[in-house]
N, C-alpha and C positions, 0 to 999 in steps of 0.2 A: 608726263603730259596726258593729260582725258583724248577721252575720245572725239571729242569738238572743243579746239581753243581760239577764241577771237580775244586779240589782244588790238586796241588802243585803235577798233575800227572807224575811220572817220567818211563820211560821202560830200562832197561839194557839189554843185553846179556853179561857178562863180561866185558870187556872194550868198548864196542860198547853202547854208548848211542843214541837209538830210539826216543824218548820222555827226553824234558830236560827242565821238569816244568811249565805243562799246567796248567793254570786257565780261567775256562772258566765258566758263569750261563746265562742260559735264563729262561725264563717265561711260565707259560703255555701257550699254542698254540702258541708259536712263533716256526719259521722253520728255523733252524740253517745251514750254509752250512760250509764244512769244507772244504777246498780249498789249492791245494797247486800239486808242482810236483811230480811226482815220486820217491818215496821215502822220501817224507818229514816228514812221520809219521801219515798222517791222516787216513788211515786205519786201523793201530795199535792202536788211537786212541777208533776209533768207534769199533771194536775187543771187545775194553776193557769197553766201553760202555753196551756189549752186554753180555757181562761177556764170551766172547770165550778166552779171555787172563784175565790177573791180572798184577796191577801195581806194580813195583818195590818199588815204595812210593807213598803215595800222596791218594787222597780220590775220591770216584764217588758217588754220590748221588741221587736217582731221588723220586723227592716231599722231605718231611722229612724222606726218608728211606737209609741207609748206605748200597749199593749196593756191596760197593769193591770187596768183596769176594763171594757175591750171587751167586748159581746157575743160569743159563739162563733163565729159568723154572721159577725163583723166582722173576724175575724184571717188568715184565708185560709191556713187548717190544713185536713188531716184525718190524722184518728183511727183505726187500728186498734183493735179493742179482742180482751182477752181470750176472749170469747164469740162473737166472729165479727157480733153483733148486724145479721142478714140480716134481711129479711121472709119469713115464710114464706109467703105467698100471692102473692108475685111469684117471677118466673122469673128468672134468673141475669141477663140481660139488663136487665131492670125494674131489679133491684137496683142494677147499678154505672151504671145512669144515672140513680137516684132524685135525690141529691142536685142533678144537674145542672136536672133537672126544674123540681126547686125553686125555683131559679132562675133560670128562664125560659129555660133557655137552649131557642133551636131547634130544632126537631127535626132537621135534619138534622144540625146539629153533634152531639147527643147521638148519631143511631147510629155517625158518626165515630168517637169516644172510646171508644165500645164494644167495636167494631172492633178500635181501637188496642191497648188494655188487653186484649181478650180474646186477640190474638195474641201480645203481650208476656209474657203468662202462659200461655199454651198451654190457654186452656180454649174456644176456639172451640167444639170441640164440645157445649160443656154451656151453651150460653147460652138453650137451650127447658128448661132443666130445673128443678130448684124447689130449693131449699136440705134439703127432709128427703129427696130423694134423691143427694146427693153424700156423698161420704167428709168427715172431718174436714178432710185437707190441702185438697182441692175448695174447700171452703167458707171457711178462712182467703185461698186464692188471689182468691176472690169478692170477701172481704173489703179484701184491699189492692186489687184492682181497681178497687173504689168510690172507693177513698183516690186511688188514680191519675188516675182518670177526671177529677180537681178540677184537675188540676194546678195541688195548692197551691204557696205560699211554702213550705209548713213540715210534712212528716208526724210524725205522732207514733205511736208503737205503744205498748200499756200489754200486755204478757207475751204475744205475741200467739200462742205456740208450746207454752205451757205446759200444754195442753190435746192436744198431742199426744202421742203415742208416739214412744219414743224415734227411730225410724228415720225415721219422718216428720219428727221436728223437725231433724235432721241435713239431710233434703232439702230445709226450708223455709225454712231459714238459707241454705244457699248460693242460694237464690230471692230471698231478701232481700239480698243479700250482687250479687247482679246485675242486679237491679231496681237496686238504689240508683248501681251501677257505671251502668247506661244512662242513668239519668234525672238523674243528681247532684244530684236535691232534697235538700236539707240535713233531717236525720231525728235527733228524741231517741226516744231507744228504751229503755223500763224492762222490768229482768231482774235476777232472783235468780241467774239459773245464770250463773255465770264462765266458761263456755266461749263463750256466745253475746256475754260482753262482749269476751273478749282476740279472736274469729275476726270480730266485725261491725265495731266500733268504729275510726273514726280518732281520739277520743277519750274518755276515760272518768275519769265523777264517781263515786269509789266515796262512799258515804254509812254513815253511822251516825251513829242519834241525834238526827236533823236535823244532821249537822253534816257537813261535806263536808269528808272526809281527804283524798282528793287528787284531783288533778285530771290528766290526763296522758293519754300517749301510749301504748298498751297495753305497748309494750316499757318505756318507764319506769315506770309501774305497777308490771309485774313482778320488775325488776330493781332498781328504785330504789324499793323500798315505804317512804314519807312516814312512815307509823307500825307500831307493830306488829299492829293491826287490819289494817292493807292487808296486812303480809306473810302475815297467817295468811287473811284468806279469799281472797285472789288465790291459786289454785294449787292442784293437787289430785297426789297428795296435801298437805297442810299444811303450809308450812315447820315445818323443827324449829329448836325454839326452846330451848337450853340456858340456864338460872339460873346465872349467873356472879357472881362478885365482883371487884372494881377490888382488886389486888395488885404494889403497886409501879409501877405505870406499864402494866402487864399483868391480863391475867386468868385467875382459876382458877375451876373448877367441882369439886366434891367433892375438892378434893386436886390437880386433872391440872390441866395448864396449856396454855390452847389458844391455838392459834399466830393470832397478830396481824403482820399491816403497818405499818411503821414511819410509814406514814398512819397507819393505828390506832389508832395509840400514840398518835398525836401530835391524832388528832381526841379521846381518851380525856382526852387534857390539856386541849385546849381545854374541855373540856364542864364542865371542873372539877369531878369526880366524885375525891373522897375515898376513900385505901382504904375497903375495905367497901362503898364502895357497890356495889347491884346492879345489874346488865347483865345485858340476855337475849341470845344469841350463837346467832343463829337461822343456819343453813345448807338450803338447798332440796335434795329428796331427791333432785334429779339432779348435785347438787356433791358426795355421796358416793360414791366406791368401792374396791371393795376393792383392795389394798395388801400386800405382803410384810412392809412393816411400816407400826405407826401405832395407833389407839386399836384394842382388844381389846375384841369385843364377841360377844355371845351370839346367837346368831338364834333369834328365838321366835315364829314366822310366816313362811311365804312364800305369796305370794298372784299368780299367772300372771294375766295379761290378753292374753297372744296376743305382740304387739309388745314390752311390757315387762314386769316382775317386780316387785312391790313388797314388800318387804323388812322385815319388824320384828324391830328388836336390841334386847338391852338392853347395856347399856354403863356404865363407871365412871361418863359424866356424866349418864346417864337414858337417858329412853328416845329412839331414833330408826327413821326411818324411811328406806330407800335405794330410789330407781326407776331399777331396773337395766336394761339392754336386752337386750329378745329374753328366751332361756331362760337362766333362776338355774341354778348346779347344786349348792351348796351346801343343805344340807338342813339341817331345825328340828333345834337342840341342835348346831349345828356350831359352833366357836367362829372369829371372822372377823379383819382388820386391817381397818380404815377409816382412809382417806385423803381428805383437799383441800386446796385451792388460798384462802389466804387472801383473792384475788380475789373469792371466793364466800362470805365472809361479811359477814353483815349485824349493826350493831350498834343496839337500844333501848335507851334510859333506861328501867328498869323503874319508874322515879318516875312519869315522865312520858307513857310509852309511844312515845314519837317517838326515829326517826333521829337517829343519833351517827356526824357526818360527811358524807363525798359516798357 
């Protein structure tokens, strides 16, 4: 058994089903990310991890112990949370050894850990100081110091960055990102933003719906999206997704006939899709570019970000999107060729929404 086993997790409220049959295990020191929008379920997930909820069905396990119904107390976790949830009439020091407190531990082992965590995190020098005088970043470092100072089985963070600015959350990610590297405590970590899942994770639950699309390794995540939900919210810009039709053993999208692999073809057969049926023929806007020859397309946006260029055409089969490198120089109203490699595209059952093929 891993070091986190949720088996056949379900959550109700009456008729409102939250959770509709998680399974999920990692390993020790592997850092899990739970992923997914608003309302998908992954915080009620992690809740139930933490033992703040309890599952309608289904089992939580961490190592060989049956958490389901554990007290908080009883599972040998700690919690980041969104809000940093400090004291504020304790000093930086008070704070990341509260918990320890709580449980009797010694006093001299508690300014140990203090110690420890306070130089771990570089905030030695704010450990006289009080939570309404630090910065944001200050106070989430606080934050996971308290979670350090347990040296639990199992951290858990619920968005713990989302509360910062952009520039601080960039520097708080790679904090977290070598905390986790020095300590390898095994870490689930819930996030809406897709950056902090493909740059933290060694694996990632994307979620919708309560329902867990895929499970996986950030590169296959990326590269192998399970459904068309994974391909469109993994990735920024948004995979493009072209409305195709199954045409003889091939496909066409308004007329134009886009180039398939004789895998392709042959996954197309297997799936036993009927002329007519639709196919969505998604390609990532970094498998596009331009071409002396190849689809004919309008540019109707260019938009610079420094490093790369993101590109909006319109084109016989809709609209798409190219993230070019460095500086574009073609300009709005220029007519363009696009080019790829059928390596780089991905086929959905538009019935189904799911992968057609490896």
């Amino acid at each position: 058994m891993g070091a986190l086993s949720i088996r056949n997790v379900r959550k109700s409220f009456g008729d409102v089903h939250i959770l509709k049959g998680i399974d999920l295990e990692i390993e020790q020191g592997d850092f899990l990310i739970l992923v997914g929008p608003s309302g998908c379920g992954k915080s009620t997930l992690l809740n139930m991890i933490a033992g703040l909820d309890t599952p309608t069905d289904g089992t939580i396990h961490i190592g060989d112990r049956d958490v389901t119904h554990a007290l908080p107390k009883d599972r040998d976790i700690a919690m980041v949370f969104q809000s940093y949830a400090l004291y504020p009439n304790m000093n930086v020091a008070q704070n990341i050894a509260f918990g320890l407190e709580m449980r009797k531990v010694p006093q001299a082992e508690r300014n140990a850990a203090v110690a420890r965590v306070a130089r771990m995190l570089q905030i030695e020098h704010l450990l006289d100081r009080k939570p309404g005088a630090l910065s944001g970043g200050q106070r989430q470092r606080v934050a996971m110091g308290r979670a350090l100072a347990r040296d639990p089985a199992l951290f858990l963070f619920d968005e713990p960055l989302s509360n910062l600015d952009a520039k601080l959350r960039v520097e708080m990610r790679a904090e977290i990102k070598r905390l986790h590297q020095a300590t390898r405590t095994t870490t689930v970590y819930v996030t809406h933003d897709q950056v902090e899942a493909m740059t933290l994770g060694d694996h990632i639950a994307v979620m919708k719906d309560g329902i867990l699309q895929q499970f996986g390794s950030p590169h296959d995540i990326y590269t192998r999206p399970a459904t068309q939900f994974v391909a469109e919210f993994i990735g920024s810009p948004a995979m493009n997704l072209v409305s195709a039709k199954v045409t003889g053993g091939g496909l066409a999208a308004h007329g134009v006939e886009l180039p398939l692999s004789q895998a392709q073809r042959q996954a197309l057969a297997a799936a036993g899709l009927a002329n007519g049926a639709e196919v969505n023929y998604g390609l990532r806007p970094e498998a596009l570019s331009l071409a002396d020859a190849g689809l004919s397309a309008h540019i109707t946006m260019v938009e610079p970000t420094g490093p790369e260029t993101y590109v909006t055409l319109d084109s016989a089969v809709g609209h798409l999107v190219v993230r070019a490198p460095g500086k574009f120089h073609p300009m709005v109203g220029d007519t363009v060729k696009l080019a790829w490699s059928t390596e780089d595209v991905h086929l959905f059952d538009a019935k189904t929404q799911k992968r057609i093929g490896d």
